[in-house]
N, C-alpha and C positions, 0 to 999 in steps of 0.2 A: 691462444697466443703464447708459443713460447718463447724465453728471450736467450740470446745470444751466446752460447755456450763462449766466455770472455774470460779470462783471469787477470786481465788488466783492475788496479783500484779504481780506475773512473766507473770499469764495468760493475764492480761490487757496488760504488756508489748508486749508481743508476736504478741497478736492480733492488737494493735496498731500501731509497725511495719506492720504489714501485709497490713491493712486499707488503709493507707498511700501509700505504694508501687502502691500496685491497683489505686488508685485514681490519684497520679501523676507522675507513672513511676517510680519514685523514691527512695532511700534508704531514712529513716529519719533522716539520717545526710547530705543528701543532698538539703532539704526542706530549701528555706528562710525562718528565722522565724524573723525578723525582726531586729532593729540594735541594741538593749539592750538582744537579745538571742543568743550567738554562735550557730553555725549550731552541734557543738561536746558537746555543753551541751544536747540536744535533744538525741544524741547516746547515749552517759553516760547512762541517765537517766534512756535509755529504755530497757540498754544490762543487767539489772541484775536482780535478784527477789525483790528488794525495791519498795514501789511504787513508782510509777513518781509524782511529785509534780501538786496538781490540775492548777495551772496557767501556769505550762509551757506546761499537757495537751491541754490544751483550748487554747496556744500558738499555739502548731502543729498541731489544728484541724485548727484553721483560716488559716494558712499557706497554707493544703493541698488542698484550694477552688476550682475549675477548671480554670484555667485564660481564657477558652473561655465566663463566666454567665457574663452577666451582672451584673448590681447593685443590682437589684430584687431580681435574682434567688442567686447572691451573699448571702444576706443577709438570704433569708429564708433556704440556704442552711447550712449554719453556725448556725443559729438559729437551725434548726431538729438536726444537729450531735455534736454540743454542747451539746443539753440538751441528747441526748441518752448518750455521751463518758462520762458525768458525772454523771449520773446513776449508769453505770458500773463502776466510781471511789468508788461512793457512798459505793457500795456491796463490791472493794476490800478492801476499809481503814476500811468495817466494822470487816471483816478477820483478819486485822493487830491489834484489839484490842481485839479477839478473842469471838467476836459478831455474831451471827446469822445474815445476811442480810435478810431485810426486804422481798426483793423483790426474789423471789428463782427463777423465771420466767426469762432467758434471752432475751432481748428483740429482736425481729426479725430483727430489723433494723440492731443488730449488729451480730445478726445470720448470715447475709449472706454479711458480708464485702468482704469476698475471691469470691465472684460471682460478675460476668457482672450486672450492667455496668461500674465498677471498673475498666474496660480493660482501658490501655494507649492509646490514640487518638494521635498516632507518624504522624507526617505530613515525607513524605518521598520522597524523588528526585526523579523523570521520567528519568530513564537513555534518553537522548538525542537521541538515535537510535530509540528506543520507539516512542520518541514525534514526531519525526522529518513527518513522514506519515502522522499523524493527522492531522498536522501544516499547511497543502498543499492548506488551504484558503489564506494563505500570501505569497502576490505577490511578496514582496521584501525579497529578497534572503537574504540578511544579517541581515533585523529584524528577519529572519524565522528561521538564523541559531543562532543567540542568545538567542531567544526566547526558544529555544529546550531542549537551559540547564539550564534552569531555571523554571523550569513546578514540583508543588509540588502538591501529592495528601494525601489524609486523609481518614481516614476508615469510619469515619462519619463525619457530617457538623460540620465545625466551624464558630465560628460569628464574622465576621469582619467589619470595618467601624469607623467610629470615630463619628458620630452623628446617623445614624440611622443603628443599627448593621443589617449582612444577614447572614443568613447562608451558605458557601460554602463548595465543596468539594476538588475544584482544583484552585490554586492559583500560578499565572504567576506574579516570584517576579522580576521585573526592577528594583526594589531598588537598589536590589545586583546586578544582573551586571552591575549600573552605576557606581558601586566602580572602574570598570577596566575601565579607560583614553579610551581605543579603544571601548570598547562598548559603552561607554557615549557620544564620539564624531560621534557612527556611528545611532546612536536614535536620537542626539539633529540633526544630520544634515537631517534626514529623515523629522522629525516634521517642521525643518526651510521651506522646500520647497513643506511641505504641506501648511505653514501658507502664506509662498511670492506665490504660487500658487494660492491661493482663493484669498488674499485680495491686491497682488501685492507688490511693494516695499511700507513699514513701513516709516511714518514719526516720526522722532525720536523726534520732538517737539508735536505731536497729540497723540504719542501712546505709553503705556508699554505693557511690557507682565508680567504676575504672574501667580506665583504658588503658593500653601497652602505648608505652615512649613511642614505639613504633606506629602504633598506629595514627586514626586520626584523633586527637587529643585536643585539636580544637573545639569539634563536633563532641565529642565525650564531656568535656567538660562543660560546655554551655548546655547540653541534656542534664547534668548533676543543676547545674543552678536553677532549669526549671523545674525540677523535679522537687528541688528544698532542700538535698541532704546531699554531706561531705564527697570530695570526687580525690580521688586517688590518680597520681599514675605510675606504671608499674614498669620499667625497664627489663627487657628479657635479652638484650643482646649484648649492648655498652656495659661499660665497666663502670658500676656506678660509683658517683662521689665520694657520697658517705659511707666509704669503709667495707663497702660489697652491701650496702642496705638499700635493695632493690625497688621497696615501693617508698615511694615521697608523697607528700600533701603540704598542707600549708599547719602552721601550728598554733598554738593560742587554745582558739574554742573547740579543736576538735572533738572526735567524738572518741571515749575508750574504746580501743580496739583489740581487747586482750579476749583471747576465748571462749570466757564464761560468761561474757556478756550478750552470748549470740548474737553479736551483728553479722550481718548478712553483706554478701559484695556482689552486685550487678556487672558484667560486665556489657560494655557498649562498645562498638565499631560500627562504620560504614559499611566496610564487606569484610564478610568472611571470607580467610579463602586460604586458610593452612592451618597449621600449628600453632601458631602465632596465641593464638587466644586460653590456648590450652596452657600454653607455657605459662599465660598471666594466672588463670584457677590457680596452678600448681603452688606459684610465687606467692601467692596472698595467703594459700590455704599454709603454707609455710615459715614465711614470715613473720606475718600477723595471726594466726590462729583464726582467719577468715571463712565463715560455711562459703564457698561461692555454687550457684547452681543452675543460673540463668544469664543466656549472654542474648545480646538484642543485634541485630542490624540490620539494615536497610539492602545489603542485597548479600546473597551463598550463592560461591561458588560452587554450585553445586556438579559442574563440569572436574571438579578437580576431587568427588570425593570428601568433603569435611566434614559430614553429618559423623564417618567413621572416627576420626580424628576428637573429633566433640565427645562422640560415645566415652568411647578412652579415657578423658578427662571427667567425667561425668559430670557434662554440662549439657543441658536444653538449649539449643537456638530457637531464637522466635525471629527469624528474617523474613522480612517484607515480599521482599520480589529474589528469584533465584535467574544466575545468567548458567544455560545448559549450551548443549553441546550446539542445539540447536541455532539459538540465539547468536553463538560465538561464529556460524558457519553463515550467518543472514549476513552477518555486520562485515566477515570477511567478506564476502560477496559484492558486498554493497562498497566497498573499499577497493575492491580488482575493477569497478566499472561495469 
């Protein structure tokens, strides 16, 4: 569907709206445009035949970036549709002063705004009854039944990670059910007697556990309390408070964590599934003078490659249950109907 080769401002409005929708789902009064633009000055603007003001334009184009690009594609994406959206202002204000536009040719880019790949990329829930079949590599009945309702899929990949992004299509979020007290205590108790399984009972003078800010830090932490000994967590992306001092705890009784004291750092997560954990080794082994050698979680990506990533860091994973290429293509399946 393409729209209206029009150099009138109603036409720029119109198509504008439309652009916008396609590209973020969204109504353009629903776009963040930042904290010096109301979301209802962008509606105004765009619901009548005046033109829109060039800078709150080029306001709404930045807004409607995809939040999956990167920095890269961020920027060269804004860059092409900047300079086309201002083109197309170009030829309507030349209208409002009763000017021939230069340009009579509308450009193609903006020719086929209302076309793919403008579609909404909606991440959407695995009804549980769905997932629950697929799940049937996970031996423990109660991570298999939380796990179930919590399994989102996507029509194309999205790029997740906080240091080296991947592309996914299916995404098992423990974040959120560590919000619920019973699910948070029935994952941190699973992990607790994976970690006193391998490495036995924790000296709380030799050893912490951490988790990355980023990760799940609910479940990290309540594994440190049942385990006995101090939990850490480690920021790898934010700018931390205290003065660029990347790992926090609590203070009083801790434990010395200077070098020569060979304490040891455990690290815990949910799921592996980047860089992410590697970046915390590095952070501890750095800051604190921390051996770390072993990271625990309940599920690897192992669709995405981490075991290499781990290597790297020289760290052991001890994860529970792995989500493959396999598993990732049952759950989309099970999601298309």
């Amino acid at each position: 569907m393409a729209l209206e080769p029009d150099d009138s401002p109603a036409a720029l409005n119109r198509d504008l709206r439309i652009w916008v929708k396609n590209w973020t789902g969204k109504g353009i009064g629903q776009v963040a445009l930042g904290a010096n633009i109301s979301n209802s000055r962008a509606y105004a603007a765009t619901a009548n035949t005046n033109l829109v003001p060039r800078d709150l334009l080029l306001a709404i184009v930045r807004a409607a970036v995809p939040i999956t690009y990167d920095s890269e594609q961020r920027t060269d994406w804004i860059r092409q549709w900047s300079r086309e959206w201002e083109r197309r202002w170009e030829r309507a204000e030349a209208t409002t002063r009763g000017e021939r536009p230069r340009d009579l040719q509308p450009d193609p880019a903006i020719q086929q705004i209302a076309e793919p790949p403008a579609r909404p990329n909606r991440a959407v829930r695995l009804d549980p009854r769905l997932a629950m079949p697929a799940l049937d590599r996970i031996t423990d009945v109660t991570v298999r039944a939380i796990t179930s309702e919590y399994v989102f899929v996507t029509q194309d990949p999205l790029l997740v990670g906080y240091h080296k992004r991947s592309p996914i299509t299916v995404y098992i979020d423990l974040h959120s059910a560590s919000c619920s007290s019973h699910h948070r205590e029935s994952l941190a108790q699973f992990l607790a007697r994976r970690v006193r399984r391998k490495l036995g009972g924790l000296d709380p003078d030799r050893t912490v556990i951490a988790t990355a800010r980023e990760g799940n830090i609910l479940v990290g932490n309540r594994v440190a309390e049942l385990c006995g000994v101090p939990f850490l967590m480690v920021r790898t992306t934010s700018r931390p408070p205290r003065f660029g001092y990347a790992v926090e705890r609590t203070f009083g009784d801790e434990i010395d964590v200077a070098i020569n004291n060979g304490v040891e750092a455990i690290i815990v997560d949910d799921i592996v599934m980047g860089s992410l954990n590697s970046k915390v080794a590095k952070l501890l082994r750095v800051h604190e003078g921390i051996a770390t050698r072993n990271c625990f979680s309940i599920f690897e990506r192992a669709d995405l490659s981490v075991q290499d990533r781990l290597a790297d860091a020289d760290l052991v994973l001890d994860s529970a249950f792995t989500i493959d290429d396999d598993l990732v293509a049952d759950l989309k399946r099970r999601a298309e109907g």
